[in-house]
C-alpha positions in Angstrom: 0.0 0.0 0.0 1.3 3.4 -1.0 1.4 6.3 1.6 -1.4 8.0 -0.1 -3.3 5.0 0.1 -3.0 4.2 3.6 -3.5 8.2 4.3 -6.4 7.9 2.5 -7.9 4.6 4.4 -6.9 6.5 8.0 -8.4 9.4 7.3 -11.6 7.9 6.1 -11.5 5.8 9.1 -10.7 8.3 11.5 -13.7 10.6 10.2 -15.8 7.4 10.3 -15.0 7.0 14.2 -15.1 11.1 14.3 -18.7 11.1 13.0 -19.9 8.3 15.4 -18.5 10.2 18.1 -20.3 13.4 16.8 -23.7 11.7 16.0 -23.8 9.2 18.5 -21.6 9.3 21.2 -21.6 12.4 23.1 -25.2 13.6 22.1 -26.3 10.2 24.1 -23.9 11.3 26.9 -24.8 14.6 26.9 -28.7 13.6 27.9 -27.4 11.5 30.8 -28.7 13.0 34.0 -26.5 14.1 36.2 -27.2 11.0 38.9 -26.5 8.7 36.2 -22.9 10.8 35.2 -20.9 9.0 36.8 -21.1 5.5 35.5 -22.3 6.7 31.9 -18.8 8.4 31.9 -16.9 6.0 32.8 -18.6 3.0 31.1 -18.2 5.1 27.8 -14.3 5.8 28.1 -13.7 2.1 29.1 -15.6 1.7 25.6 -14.0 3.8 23.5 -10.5 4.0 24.6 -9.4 0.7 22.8 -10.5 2.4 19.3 -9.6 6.0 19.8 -5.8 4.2 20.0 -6.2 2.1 17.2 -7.8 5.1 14.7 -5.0 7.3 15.9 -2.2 5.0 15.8 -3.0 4.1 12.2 -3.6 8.0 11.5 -0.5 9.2 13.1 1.8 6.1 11.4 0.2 7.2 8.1 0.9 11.0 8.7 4.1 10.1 9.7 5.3 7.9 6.4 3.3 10.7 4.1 5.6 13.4 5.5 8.9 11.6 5.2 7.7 10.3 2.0 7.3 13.9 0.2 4.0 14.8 0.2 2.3 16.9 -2.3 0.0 19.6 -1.5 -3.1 17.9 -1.1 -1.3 15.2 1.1 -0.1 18.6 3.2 -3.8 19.5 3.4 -4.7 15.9 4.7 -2.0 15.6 7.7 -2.7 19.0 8.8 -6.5 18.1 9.0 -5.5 15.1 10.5 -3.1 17.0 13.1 -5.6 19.7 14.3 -8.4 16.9 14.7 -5.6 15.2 16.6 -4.4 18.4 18.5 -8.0 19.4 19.9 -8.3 15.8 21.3 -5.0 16.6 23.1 -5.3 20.4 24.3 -8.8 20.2 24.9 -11.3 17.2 24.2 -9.1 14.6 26.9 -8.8 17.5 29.4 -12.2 18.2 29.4 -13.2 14.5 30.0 -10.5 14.6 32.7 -12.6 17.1 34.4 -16.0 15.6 33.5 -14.8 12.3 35.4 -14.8 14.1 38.3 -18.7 15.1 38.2 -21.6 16.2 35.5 -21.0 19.7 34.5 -23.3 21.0 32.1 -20.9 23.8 30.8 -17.7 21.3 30.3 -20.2 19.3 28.2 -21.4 21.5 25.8 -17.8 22.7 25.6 -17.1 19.1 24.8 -19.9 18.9 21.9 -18.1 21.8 20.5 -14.7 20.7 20.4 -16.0 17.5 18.8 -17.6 19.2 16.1 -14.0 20.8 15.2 -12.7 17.6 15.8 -14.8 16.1 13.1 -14.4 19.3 11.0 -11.0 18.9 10.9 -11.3 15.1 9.8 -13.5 16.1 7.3 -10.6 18.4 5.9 -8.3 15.7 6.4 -10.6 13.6 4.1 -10.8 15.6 1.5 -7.1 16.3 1.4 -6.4 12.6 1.5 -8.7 11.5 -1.0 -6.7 14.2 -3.2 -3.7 12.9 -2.9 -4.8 10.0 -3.6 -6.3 10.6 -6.7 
């Protein structure tokens, strides 16, 4: 597989898991009432922690090989998208769980839902790039 192909599959992967996330995910943690915060929050990061690492592991590997590889313009497009979806999870979305483990707030969670829809913004972008490159 060639590095725009594998770029390509990850970041159609990644906005895959991105969009479930968005559409699924958080808006059902988001109506969980605020007795029931605890163990919804916990049961969904036990849940989704084994596929957030392999979507990012195979987006970060295929990043990685694209950039020492040459990339063209589009490919450029498609890591950065990749790398600010990736960044927000770091500098903001993980934090903000962090804090939302501790107790329901209903301000850290729609703070969350925001930052997820950049998140999958920015995998949309990626997708677009990648499919590009491909091309």
């Amino acid at each position: 597989m060639s590095w725009p192909d594998a770029l390509l599959a990850s970041s159609a992967l990644h906005l895959g898991f991105q969009l479930g996330v968005s559409v699924l995910a958080y808006p059902a943690l988001a109506e969980v009432t605020p007795e029931r915060w605890a163990a919804a929050h916990d049961a969904h990061s036990r849940r989704i922690v084994g596929l957030v690492v392999v979507v990012y592991a195979a987006v970060l590997l295929a990043c990685v090989g694209t950039l020492l590889a040459g990339p063209s313009g589009a490919a450029v497009l498609a890591v950065a998208g990749n790398g600010a979806a990736l960044a927000l999870t770091a500098a903001l979305a993980a934090p903000l769980h962090g804090r939302l483990g501790r107790g329901h707030d209903p301000v850290l969670v729609r703070r969350l839902l925001w930052v997820d829809r950049g998140r999958t913004a920015a995998a949309a972008i990626a997708l677009v790039g990648a499919f590009a490159a491909a091309g």
